[in-house]
PAZAPA-4460 file (N, C-alpha, C; in steps of 0.05 Angstrom, whole numbers, plus 32768, in hexadecimal, padded with zeros to 4 digits):
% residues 146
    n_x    n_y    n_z   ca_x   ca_y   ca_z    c_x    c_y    c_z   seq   type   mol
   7F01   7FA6   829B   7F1A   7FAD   82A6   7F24   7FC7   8298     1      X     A
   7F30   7FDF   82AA   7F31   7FF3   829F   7F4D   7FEE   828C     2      X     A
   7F49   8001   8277   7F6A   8004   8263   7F7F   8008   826F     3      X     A
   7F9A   7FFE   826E   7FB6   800D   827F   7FBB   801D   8272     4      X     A
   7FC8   8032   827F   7FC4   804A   827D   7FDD   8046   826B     5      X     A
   7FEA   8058   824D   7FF9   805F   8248   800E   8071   8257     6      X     A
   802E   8068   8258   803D   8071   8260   8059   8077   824B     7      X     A
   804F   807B   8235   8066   808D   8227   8052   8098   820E     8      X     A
   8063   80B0   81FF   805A   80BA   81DE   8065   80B4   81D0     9      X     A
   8079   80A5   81D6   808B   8099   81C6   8075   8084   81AE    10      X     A
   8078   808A   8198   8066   8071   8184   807D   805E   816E    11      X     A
   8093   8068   816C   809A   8055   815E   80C1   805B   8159    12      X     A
   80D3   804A   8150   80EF   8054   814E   80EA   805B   8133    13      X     A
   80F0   806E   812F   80FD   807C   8115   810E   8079   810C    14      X     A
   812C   8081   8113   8141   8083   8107   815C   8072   811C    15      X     A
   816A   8067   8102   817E   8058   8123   8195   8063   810D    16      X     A
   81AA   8071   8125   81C2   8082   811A   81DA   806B   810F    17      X     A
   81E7   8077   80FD   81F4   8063   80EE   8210   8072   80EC    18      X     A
   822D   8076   80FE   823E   808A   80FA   824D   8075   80DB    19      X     A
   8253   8093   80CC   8269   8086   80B8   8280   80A9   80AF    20      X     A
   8288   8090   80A9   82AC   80A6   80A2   82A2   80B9   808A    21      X     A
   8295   80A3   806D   829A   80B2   8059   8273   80AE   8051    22      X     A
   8263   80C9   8052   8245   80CB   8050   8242   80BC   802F    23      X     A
   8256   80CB   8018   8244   80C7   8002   8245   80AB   7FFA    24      X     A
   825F   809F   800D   8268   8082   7FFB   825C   806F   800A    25      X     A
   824C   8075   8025   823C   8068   8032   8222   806E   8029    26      X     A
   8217   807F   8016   8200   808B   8013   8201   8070   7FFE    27      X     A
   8217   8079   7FED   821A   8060   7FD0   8216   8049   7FCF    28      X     A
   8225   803B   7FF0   8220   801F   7FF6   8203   8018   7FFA    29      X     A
   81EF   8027   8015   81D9   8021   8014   81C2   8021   8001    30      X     A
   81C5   802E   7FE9   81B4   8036   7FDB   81BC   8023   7FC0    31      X     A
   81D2   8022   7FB4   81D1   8005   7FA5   81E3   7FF2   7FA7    32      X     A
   81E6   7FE4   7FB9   81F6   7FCF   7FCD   81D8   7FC2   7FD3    33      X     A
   81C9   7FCC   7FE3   81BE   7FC3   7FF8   819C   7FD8   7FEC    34      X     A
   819C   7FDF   7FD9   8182   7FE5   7FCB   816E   7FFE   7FDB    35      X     A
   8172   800E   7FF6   816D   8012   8003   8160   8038   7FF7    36      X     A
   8156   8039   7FFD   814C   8056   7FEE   8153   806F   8008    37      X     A
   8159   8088   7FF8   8164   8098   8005   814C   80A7   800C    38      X     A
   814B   80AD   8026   8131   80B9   802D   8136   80E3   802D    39      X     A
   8156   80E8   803C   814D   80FD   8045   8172   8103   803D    40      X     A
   817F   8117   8035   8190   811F   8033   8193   8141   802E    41      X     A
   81A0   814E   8041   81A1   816A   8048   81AC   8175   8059    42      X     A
   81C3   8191   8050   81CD   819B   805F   81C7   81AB   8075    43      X     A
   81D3   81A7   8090   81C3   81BA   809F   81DC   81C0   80BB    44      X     A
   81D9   81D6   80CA   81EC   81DA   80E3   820C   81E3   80DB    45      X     A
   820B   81EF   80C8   8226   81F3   80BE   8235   81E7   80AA    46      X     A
   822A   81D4   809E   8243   81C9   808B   8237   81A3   809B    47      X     A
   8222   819F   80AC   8220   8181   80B4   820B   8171   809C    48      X     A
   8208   8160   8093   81FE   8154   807F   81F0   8139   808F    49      X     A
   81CF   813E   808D   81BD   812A   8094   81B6   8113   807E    50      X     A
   81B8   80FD   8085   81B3   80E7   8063   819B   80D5   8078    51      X     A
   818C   80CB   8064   817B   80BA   8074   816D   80A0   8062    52      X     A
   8176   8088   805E   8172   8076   8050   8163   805F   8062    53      X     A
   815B   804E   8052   8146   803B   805E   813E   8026   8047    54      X     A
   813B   800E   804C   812F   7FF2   8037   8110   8002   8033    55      X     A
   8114   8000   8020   80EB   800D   800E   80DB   8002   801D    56      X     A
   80C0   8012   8021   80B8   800E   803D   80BA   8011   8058    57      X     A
   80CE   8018   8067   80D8   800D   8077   80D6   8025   808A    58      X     A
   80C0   801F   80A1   80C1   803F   80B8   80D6   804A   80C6    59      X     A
   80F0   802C   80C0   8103   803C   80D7   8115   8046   80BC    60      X     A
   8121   8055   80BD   813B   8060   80B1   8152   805F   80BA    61      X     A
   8163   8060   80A7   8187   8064   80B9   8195   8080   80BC    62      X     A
   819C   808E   80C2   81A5   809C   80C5   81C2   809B   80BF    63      X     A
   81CF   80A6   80A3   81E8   80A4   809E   8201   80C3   80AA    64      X     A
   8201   80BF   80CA   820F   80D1   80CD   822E   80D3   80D3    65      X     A
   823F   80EA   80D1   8255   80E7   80E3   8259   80DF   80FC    66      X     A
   8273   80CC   80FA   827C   80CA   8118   8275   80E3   812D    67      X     A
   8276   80D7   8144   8278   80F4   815A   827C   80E8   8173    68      X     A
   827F   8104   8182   8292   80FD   81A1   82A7   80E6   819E    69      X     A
   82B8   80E6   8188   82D7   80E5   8186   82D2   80C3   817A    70      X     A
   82BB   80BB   8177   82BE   8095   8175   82B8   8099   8153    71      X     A
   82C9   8080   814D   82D1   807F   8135   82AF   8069   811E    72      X     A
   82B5   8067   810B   829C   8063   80F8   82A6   8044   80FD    73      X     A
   8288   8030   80FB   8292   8013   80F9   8296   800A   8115    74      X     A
   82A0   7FF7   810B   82AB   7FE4   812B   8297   7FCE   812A    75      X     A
   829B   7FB5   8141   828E   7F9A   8140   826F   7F9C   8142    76      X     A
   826C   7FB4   815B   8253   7FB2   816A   8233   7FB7   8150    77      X     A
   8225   7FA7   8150   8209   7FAA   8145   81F3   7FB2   8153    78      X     A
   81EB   7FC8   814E   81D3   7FDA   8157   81B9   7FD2   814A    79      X     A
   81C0   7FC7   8132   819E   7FC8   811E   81A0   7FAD   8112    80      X     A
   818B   7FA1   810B   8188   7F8E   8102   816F   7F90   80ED    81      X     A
   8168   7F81   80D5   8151   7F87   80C8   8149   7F6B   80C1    82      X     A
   8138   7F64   80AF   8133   7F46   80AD   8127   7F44   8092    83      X     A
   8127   7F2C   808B   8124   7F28   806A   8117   7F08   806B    84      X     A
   80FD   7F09   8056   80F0   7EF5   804E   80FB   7EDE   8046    85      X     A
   8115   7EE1   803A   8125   7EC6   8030   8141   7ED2   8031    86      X     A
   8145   7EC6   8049   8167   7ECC   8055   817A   7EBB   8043    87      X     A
   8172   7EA4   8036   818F   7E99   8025   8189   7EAD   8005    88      X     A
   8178   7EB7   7FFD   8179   7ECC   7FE4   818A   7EE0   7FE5    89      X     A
   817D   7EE5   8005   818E   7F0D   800A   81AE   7F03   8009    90      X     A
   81B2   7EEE   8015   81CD   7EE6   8021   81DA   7EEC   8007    91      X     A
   81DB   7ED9   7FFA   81D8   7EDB   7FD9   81D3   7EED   7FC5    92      X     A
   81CE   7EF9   7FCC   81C4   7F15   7FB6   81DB   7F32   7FC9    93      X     A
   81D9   7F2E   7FE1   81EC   7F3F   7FEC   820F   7F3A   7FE2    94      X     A
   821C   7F24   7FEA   8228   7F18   7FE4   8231   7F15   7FCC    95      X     A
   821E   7F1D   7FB6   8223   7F20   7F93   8226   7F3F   7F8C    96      X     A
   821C   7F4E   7F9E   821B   7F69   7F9A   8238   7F77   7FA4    97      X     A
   8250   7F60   7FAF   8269   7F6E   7FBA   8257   7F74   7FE0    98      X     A
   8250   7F76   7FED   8246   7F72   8007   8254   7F69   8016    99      X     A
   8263   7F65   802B   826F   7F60   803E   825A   7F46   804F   100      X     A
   825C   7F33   804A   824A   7F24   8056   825B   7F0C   806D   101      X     A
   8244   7EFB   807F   8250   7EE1   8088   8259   7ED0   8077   102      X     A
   826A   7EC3   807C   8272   7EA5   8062   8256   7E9A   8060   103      X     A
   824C   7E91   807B   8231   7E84   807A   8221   7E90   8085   104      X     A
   8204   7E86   8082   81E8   7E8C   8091   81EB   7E83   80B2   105      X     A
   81EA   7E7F   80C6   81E1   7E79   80DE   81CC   7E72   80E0   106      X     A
   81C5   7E59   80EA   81B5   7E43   80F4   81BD   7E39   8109   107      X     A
   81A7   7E2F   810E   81A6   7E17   8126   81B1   7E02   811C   108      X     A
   81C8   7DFF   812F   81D9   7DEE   812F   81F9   7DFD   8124   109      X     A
   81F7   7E10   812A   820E   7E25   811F   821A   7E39   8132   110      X     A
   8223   7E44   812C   8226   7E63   813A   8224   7E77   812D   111      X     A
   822B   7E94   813D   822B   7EB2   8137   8246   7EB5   8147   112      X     A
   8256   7ED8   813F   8251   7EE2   814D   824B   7EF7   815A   113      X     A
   8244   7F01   8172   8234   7F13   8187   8228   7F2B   817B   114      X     A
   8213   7F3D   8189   820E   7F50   8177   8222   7F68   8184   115      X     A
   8224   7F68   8197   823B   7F77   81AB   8260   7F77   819C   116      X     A
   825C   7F5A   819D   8278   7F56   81A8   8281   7F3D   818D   117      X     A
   8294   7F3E   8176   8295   7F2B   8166   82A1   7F14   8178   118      X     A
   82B2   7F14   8194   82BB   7F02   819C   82AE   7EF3   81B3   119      X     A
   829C   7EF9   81A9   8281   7EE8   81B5   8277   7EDD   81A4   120      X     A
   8270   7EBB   81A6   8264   7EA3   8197   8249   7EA2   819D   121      X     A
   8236   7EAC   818C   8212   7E9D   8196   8216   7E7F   8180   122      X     A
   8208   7E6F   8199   8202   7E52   818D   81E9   7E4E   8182   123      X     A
   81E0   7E41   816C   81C5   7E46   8166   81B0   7E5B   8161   124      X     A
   81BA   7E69   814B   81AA   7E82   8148   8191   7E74   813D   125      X     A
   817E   7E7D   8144   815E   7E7E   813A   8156   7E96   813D   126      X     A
   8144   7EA5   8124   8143   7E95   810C   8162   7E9C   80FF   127      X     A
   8166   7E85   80E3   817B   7E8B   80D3   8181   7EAF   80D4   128      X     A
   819A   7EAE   80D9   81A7   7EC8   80CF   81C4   7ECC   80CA   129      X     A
   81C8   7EED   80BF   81E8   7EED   80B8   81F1   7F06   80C1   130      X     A
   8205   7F13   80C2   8214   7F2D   80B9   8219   7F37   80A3   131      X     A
   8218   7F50   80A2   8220   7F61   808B   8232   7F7B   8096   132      X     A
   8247   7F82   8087   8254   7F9A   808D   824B   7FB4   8072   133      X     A
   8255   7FCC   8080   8248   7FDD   8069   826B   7FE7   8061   134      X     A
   826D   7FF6   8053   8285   8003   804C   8291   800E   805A   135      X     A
   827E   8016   807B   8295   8023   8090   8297   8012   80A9   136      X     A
   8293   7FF8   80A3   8294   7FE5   80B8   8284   7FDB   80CD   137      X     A
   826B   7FF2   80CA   825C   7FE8   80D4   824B   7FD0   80D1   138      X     A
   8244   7FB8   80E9   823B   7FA9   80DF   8218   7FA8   80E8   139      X     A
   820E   7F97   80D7   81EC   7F95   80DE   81E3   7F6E   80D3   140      X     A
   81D4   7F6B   80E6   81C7   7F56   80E8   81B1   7F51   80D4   141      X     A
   81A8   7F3C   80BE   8198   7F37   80B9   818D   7F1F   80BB   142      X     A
   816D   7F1F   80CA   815D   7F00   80D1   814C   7EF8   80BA   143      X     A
   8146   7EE3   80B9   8137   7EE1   80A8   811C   7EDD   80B9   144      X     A
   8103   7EE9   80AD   80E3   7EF1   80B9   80D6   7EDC   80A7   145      X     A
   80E2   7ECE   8091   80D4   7EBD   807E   80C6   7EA4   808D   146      X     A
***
């Protein structure tokens, strides 16, 4: 049976944009808050400042940029999610670090809520997971892969 044919060059996500108000104190949070190593930081376009952080290892990066087209840094909605070997440690170790976390883990037999919309209830998250906010309100999802 012949191969299907490829239909994109696309090979992989790189970078998922992350707007925030203040770069260095978000640079500060990801890198020892949340342990995250700074990949790429440099001025460029006039006075605009590129930062690029990411968990060690890790092919995708964040992109710590300014707001733009007038919408403000933060807010409910979750764009990214990452995942962790032992979700009640990180919970825990985030949570000790000053972290913005859920009261609890999410399980089955529990709720969330939404990645959209906080006033939206999911029933039964599988696998275990929680929220985390960063310093400019943005929030992100972590599952546990363990």
């Amino acid at each position: 049976m012949p191969e299907k044919p490829t239909i994109t060059g696309i090979s992989r996500v790189a970078t998922v944009f992350v707007p925030v108000e203040n770069q260095d104190r978000a640079l500060k949070f990801y890198t020892e808050k949340l342990g995250f190593e700074k990949r790429v930081d440099f001025q460029y376009g006039g006075g605009s400042r590129w930062i690029e952080v990411a968990p060690p290892g890790s092919v995708v990066a964040l992109a710590l940029v300014p707001p733009s087209e007038g919408k403000p840094a933060g807010g409910g909605q979750t764009h990214c999610a990452f995942t962790t070997k032992n979700i009640d440690a990180e919970h825990a170790a985030l949570r000790d670090r000053g972290v913005v976390v859920d009261a609890e883990i999410a399980r089955k037999g529990k709720r969330r809520s939404g990645l959209v919309s906080v006033e939206v209830s999911i029933a039964d998250p599988v696998p275990p997971q929680f929220f985390f906010r960063d310093t400019e309100g943005n929030r992100f999802l972590i599952v546990d892969a363990g």
